[in-house]
N, C-alpha and C positions, 0 to 999 in steps of 0.2 A: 504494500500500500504506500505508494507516494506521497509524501508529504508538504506542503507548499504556505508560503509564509505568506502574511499580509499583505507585502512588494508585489510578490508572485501573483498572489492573485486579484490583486487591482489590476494588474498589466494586462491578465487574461479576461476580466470584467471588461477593460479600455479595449481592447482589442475586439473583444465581440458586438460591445453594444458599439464600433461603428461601419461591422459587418454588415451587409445587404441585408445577407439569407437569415443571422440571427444576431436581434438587437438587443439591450438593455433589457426591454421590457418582458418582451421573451422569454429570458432568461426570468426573471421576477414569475411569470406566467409557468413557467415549467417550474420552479422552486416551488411555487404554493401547491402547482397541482401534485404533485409528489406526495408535498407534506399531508394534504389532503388525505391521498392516499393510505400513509400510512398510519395518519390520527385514527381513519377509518376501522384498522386494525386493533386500535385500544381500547374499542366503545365499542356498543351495542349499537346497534341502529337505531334506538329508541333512546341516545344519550346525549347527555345535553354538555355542551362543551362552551367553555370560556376562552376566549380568545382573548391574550395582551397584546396589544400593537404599539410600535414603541414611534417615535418621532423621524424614522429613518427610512433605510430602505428595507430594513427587516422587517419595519410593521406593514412595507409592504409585500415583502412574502407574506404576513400575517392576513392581509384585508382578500388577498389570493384566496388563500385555505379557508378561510371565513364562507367567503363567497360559493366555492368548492363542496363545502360540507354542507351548508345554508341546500345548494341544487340537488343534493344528495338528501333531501331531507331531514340532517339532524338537526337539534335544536342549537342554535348558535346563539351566543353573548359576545360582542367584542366590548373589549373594556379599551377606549381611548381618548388619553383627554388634550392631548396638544391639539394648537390649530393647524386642521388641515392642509391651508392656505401655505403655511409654511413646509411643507412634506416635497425632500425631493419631486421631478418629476417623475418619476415613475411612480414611484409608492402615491404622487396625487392622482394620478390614472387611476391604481387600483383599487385607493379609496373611494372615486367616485363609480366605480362600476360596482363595489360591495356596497355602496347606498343605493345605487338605481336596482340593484337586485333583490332590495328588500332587508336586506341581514340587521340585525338591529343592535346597534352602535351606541354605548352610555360612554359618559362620562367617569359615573361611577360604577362600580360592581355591582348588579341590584343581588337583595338577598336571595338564598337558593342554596340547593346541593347540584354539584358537577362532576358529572364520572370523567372529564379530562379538562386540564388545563395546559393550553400553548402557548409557549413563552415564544413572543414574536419582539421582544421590547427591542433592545440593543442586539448587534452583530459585531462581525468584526474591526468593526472601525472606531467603539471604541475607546478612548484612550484617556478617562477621564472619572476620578472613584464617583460612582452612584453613591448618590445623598437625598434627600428628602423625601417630596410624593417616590417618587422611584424607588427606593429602597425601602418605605414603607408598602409598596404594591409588593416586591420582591420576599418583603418577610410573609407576607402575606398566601403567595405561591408556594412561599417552600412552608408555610404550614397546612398546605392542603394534602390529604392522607392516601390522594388515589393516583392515579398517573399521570406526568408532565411531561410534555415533548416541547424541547427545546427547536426552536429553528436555526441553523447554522454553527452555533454555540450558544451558550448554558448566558444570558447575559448578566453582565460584570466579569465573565472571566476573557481576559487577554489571550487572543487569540495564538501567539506568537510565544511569550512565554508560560503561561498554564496560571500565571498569579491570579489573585481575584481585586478587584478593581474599586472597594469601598465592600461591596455586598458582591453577591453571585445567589442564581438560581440552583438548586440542585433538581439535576433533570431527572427522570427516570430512565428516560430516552430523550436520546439527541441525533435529529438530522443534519448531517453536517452534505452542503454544497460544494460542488465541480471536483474539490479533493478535500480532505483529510487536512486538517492542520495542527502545528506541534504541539498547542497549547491545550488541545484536546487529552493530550498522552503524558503530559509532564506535569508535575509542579503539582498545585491545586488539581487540575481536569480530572484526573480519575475520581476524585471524588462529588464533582459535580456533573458528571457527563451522564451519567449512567452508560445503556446499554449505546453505542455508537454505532449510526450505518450512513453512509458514504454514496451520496450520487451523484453522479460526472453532469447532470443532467445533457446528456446527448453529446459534451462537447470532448473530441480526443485529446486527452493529457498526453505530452510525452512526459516519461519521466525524468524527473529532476537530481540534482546534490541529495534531496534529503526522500527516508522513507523511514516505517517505521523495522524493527532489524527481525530479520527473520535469517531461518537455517541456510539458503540459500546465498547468503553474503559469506558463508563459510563450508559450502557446501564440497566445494572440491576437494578441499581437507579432508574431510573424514574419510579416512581410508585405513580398512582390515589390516591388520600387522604379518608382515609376511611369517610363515613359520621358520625359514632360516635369520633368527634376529636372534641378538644379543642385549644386554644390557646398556654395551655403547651405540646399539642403535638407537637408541632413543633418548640421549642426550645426558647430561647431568647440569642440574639445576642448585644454583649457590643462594643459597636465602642469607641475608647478611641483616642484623638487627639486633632486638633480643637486648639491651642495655638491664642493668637490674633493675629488677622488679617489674620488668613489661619482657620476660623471657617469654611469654605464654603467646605472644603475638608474633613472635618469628613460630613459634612451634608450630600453630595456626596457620600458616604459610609453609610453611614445610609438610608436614601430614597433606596438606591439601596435592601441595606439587609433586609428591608421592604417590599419590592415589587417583591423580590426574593424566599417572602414565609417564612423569620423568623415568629415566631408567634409571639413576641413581641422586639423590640430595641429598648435597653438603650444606651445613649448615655450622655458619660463623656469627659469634654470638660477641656482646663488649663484655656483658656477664661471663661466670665461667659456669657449664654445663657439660659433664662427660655423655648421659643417654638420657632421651627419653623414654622410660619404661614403656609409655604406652603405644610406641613407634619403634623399635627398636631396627627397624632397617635403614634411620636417619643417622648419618654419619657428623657431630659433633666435628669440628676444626675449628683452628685458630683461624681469623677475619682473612689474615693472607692466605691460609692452603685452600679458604673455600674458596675464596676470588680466583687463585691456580687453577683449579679442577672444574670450576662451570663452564659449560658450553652459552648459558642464558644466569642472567644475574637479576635477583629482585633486591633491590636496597630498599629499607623503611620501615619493617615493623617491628616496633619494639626499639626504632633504634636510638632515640632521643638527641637532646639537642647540646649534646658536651662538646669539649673541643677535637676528642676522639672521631667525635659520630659526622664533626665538619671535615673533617684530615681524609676519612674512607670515604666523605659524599665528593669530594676534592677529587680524588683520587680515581675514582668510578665515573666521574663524570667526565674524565678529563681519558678516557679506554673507550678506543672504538673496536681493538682487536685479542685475541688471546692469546697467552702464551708467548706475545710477540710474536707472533704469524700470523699472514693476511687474511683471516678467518674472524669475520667481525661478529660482533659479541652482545645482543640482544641484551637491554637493560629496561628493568622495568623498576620507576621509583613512585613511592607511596607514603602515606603517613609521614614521619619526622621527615625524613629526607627533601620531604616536597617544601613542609616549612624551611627546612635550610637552607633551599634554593631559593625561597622567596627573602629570604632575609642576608642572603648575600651575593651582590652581581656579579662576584667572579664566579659562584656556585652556575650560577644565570647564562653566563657569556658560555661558560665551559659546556655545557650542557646542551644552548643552543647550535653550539659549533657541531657537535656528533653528528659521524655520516652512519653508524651502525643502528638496527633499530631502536627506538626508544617509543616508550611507553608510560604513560602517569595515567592515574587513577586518581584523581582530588576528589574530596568531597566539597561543597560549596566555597568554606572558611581556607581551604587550603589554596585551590584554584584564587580566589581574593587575593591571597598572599603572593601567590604568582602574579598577577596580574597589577600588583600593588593598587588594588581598589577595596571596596568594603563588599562583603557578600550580600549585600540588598542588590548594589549593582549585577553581580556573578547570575541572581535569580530572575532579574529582571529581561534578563535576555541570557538564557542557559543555553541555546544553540548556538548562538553567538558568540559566548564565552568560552565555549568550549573547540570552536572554530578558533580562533583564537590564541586559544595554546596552541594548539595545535601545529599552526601555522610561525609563530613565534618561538617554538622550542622546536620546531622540526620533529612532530614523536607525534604518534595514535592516540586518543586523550579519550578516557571513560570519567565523563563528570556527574559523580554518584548522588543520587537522591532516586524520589518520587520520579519517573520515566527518565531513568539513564541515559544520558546523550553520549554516546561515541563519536567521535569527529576525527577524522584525518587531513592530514595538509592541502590534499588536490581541493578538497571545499567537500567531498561525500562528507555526509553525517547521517546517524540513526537514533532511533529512540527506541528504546526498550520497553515492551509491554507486559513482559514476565513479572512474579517476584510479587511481595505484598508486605507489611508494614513489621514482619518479623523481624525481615532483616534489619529493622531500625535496633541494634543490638550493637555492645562493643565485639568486635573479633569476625566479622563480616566480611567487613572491609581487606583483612589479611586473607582471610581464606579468597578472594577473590584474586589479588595479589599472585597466591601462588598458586591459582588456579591457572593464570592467565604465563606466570611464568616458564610451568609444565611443556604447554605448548610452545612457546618459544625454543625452550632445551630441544623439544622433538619436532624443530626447524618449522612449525608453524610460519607462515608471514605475518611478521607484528597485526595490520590490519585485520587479518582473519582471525588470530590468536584472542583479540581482546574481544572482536565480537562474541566470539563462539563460550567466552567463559563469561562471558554478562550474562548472553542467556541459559547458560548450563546453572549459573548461582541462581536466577531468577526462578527458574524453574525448578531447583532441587527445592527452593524455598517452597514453591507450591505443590511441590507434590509431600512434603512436610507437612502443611497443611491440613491438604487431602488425607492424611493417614492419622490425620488427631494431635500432631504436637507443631502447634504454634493458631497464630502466630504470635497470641501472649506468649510468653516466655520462651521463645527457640534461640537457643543457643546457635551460634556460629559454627563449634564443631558438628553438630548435627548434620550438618551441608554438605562436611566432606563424601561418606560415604554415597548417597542419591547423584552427586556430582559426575562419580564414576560409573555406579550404576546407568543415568539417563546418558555418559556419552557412549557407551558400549552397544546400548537400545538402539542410538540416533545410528552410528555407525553400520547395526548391521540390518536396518531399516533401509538405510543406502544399497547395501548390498544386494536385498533382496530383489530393488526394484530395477 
């Protein structure tokens, strides 16, 4: 599914309504009749529906479906109180055809029960928090107890980054036009979208930079293990972190990059640690013999911000190759390390300079620190922030939250739709780290490596879920094992077909 930002689709708006064969209005025309359609689906044919129509051109998709439903015999209310007169052109077209039609048009709400109400107020355009009459119709909406359909988006929420905009409707369903947009999947949107469905209304999208991330962005990776392999086929992964008292967070990255198919993890600690009992296939070394021995290196968890943990992010950042041989050396940095780069431009310069691949995984506050901005800004535009780094440190960038934005340098970006509010947990983050690291060792392409371990965590989280534990209290380590389990399934799912 394509994904298209606010720019994107005003272009394709301009560009149609000053088409021959299909204009503005048209478009508004096939919007309502759709919505129509599938309000249709939520009611009874004997149910009586509230319509919000907002001052825009939503309300005139709204005065569309009004009209639509009205012809269709249901009982229609539109509730609108701006004037008219002042209504885009179009949406004044399709006000005044939903008055010559009959449909009956208040001011206010009149008293009643309503088996559906459609949010037609605001679209995507926008850009300014909902206050007064408007937020009080909006509380008003989301205390109603039966089904809402949104037109376009949920209004109050930002199209573009998912935030909500003073207030927001929460939808039960939301028809979203021509494509899908980000704000639907990130941020705030999942929780005010509800169920999402997606109509081009008749016009061909090519697809764009952004979609939302599916198995297919990593599809050609997954491939059956030959039976003649060894253990150096398949790479060795150096987990570097671990300072005292945050040992548990390299471990967490470790077990993960173990059970994700490294064929062997070394694991260098500032702490000192001989085994972990409950891993015992994890190889303990000194910070230098792990950094020797990986084929793919993940710096950051557990690693903290001493003058040690600046010397190894120094030092890592400044390694394109191993060994000293022309065999460049995939690094993935996360947690401390990302703050150390943000708090020192030589960490910065060194790091944007690497030709080998590189990889970050920030979560909002860390990404900020990159970026030297505050994290309201980092939310306020998360695809864009994460383009961003992207682009700026030269590395595949997973910027973790509510719809996970992956971005790489060429301008592709995704959104992740897996995963659910468990993972809001300490030790998550790590295990995704050296989820993501695993594949690198077993010469994954950076890009496909981090896609493919966003949605392996997302989904080990939901099928966690599904089996009774979380997502109150799910643990991090939980994920490891489902991780391996669901890529093994996805693999020989490939296989079969």
């Amino acid at each position: 599914m394509i994904l298209l930002n606010t720019a994107e689709l005003r272009n394709i708006e301009a560009q149609h309504g000053t088409a021959a064969t299909v204009g503005s209005f048209s478009l508004m025309e096939r919007a309502g009749g759709v919505a129509a359609c599938m309000a249709q689906t939520l009611c009874a044919p004997n149910a009586s529906v509230l319509v919000c129509a907002g001052p825009g051109n939503n309300g005139g998709d709204a005065f569309v479906l009004a009209r639509e439903l009205h012809r269709h015999g249901r009982r229609v209310v539109v509730h609108f109180s701006a004037d008219a007169k002042t209504l885009p052109n179009d949406a004044r077209v399709a006000h005044r055809r939903c008055v010559d039609a009959g449909v009956d048009i208040r001011q206010t709400i009149p008293a009643g029960e309503y088996d559906l109400v459609v949010d037609g107020l605001f679209g995507i355009g926008l850009t300014r928090p909902i206050v007064g009459e408007y937020a009080e119709l909006i509380a008003r909406i989301n205390a109603f107890g039966g089904p809402v359909l949104a037109l376009d988006i949920p209004s109050g929420l930002n199209a573009d980054s998912g935030g909500v905009l003073g207030c927001a409707v929460h939808a039960t369903h939301t028809l979203t036009f021509i494509a899908a947009k980000p704000g639907l999947f990130t941020q705030d949107g999942p929780d005010h979208c509800g169920a999402i469905q997606v109509d081009n209304l008749g016009l061909n999208i090519a697809s764009g930079n952004g979609a939302i991330l599916t198995r297919a962005d990593y599809l050609n990776c997954l491939r059956p293990r030959l039976h003649n392999t060894h253990k150096g086929s398949n790479g060795s992964l150096a987990v570097i972190g671990g300072a005292q008292g945050m040992i548990g967070a390299a471990v967490l990255a470790a077990r993960a990059g173990l059970q994700l198919g490294a064929g062997r993890v070394f694991v260098g600690t500032l702490a000192t640690m001989a085994v972990d009992v409950g891993q015992a296939e994890l190889m303990w070394r000194s910070v230098d013999e792990a950094l020797e021995n990986g084929t793919a290196l993940v710096l950051g968890p557990g690693l903290g911000l001493s003058a040690e943990a600046f010397a190894i992010t120094r030092r890592v950042t400044s390694t394109n190759w191993r060994n000293d041989v022309q065999v460049p050396i995939p690094l993935l940095l996360d947690a401390d390390a990302l703050t150390l780069i943000g708090a020192h431009p030589v960490l910065a310069r060194n790091l944007a300079r690497r030709n080998a691949p590189t990889v970050l995984t920030p979560h909002p506050a860390e990404a900020a620190r990159l970026l030297q901005c505050e994290t309201a800004q980092i939310q306020a535009d998360r695809v864009g922030s994460a383009l961003k780094l992207a682009r700026q440190f030269n590395a595949v960038v997973a910027l973790k939250g509510c719809g996970t934005v992956v971005a790489n340098p060429d301008g592709r970006w995704r959104i992740n739709t897996l995963g659910n509010p468990g993972l809001a947990s300490g030790g998550t983050g790590d295990v995704l780290a050296g989820m993501t690291g695993a594949l690198l060792a077993q010469a994954w392409p950076a890009w496909e490596a981090l896609c493919a371990a966003v949605q392996l965590h997302g989904a080990a989280a939901d099928a966690c879920v599904a089996q009774g534990s979380g997502p109150i209290g799910l643990t991090a380590s939980e994920l490891i094992l489902p991780t391996r389990a669901l890529l093994n399934r996805w693999i020989a799912a490939k296989t079969q077909h």
